[in-house]
N, C-alpha and C positions, 0 to 999 in steps of 0.2 A: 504494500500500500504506500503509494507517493502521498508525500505529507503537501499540504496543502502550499506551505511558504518555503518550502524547502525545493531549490535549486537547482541543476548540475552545471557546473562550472561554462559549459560548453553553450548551455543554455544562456547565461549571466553575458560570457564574449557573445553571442549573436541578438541580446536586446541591446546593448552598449555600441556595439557594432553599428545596428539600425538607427539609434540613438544620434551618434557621431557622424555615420555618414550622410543623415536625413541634413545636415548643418552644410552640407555642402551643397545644395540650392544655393542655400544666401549666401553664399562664398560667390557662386557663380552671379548670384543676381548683385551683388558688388561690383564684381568684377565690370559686367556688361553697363553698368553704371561711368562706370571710372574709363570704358572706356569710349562712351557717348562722349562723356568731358574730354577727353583727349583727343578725339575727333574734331570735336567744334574747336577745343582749342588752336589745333593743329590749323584750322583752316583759315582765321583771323589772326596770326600772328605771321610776321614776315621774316622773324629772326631763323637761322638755318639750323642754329645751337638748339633754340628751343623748341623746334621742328621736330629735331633730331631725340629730343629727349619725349617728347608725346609721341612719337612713331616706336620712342622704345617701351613706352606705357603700353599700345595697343599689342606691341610682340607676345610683351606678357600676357596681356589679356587673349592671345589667340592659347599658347600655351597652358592658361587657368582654362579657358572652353575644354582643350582635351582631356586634361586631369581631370573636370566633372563631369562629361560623360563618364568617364573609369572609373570612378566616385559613385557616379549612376547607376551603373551599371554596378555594382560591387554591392550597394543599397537593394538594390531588386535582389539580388541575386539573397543576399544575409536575410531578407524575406521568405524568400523559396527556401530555403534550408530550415528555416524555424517552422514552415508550416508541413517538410517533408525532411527530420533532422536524422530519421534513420539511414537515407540516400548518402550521408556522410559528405553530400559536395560530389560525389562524383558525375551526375550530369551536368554541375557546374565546371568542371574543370573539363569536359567533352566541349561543353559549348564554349568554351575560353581559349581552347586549345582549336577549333573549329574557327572561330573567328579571326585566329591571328595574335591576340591579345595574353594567352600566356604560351611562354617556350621550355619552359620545365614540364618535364613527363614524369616525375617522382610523385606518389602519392602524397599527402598534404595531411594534414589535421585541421581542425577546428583554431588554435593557435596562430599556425603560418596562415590560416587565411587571413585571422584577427590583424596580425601586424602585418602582412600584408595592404589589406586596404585602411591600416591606420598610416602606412605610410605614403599612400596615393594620397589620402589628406591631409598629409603634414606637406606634400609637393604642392598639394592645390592650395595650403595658405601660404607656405612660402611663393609662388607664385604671385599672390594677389598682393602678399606686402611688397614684391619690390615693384610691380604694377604700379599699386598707389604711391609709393614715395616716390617711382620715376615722374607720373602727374602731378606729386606735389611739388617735387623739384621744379616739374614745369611753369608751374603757375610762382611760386615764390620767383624763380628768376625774371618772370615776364613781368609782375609786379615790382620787383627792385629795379627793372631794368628800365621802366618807362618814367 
């Protein structure tokens, strides 16, 4: 008899999991922010320096797009494992391995998925922070410059 509050560890990494990478929407919906500003920025400022530094906001922001699909996709996926956690991942890692998207054929745990996609979202905010400092750089220097 499973106790009502009572756990397995496996379970705990895949609500946490869902939990954390549900946060990377608004990572993404940042990102696509910061880089409408950099656009508009980019296209009323005449300086080439500061051109240069919003075209390298938007880099990032193409690079933060891919990390949240994979983020996305890694969210759906910590989904279908909670609602079928005997399958172990293994139709995840067919369809992962099918797509392109992972190149390890070694079978996996509940763990390596865990830090796995905890570390697709620690790329996706490091991403988004040098995004935005690149735009804030932008706009501070187009403000002290005028």
């Amino acid at each position: 008899m499973r106790i009502w509050f009572w756990r397995d560890e496996a379970e705990i990494r895949m609500q946490r999991g869902r939990e954390l990478l549900g946060i990377g929407a608004v990572l993404a919906n940042t990102g696509h922010a910061g880089a409408v500003v950099a656009g508009i920025g980019s296209a009323f400022t005449q300086a080439p320096t500061i051109q240069m530094i919003f075209a390298a906001s938007i880099l990032c922001w193409l690079v933060g797009c891919w990390l949240a699909v994979r983020v996305a996709i890694d969210a759906s996926l910590f989904r279908a494992l909670a609602a079928e956690p005997e399958d172990g991942g293994k139709k995840l890692d067919e369809l992962l391995t099918g797509w392109g998207l992972r190149r390890n054929l070694k079978e996996r745990g509940m763990a390596d998925r865990s830090r796995g996609a905890l570390g697709l979202w620690r790329r996706q905010v490091a991403a988004l922070a040098i995004q935005l400092t690149a735009l804030a750089a932008a706009i501070v220097i187009q403000a002290v410059g005028s």
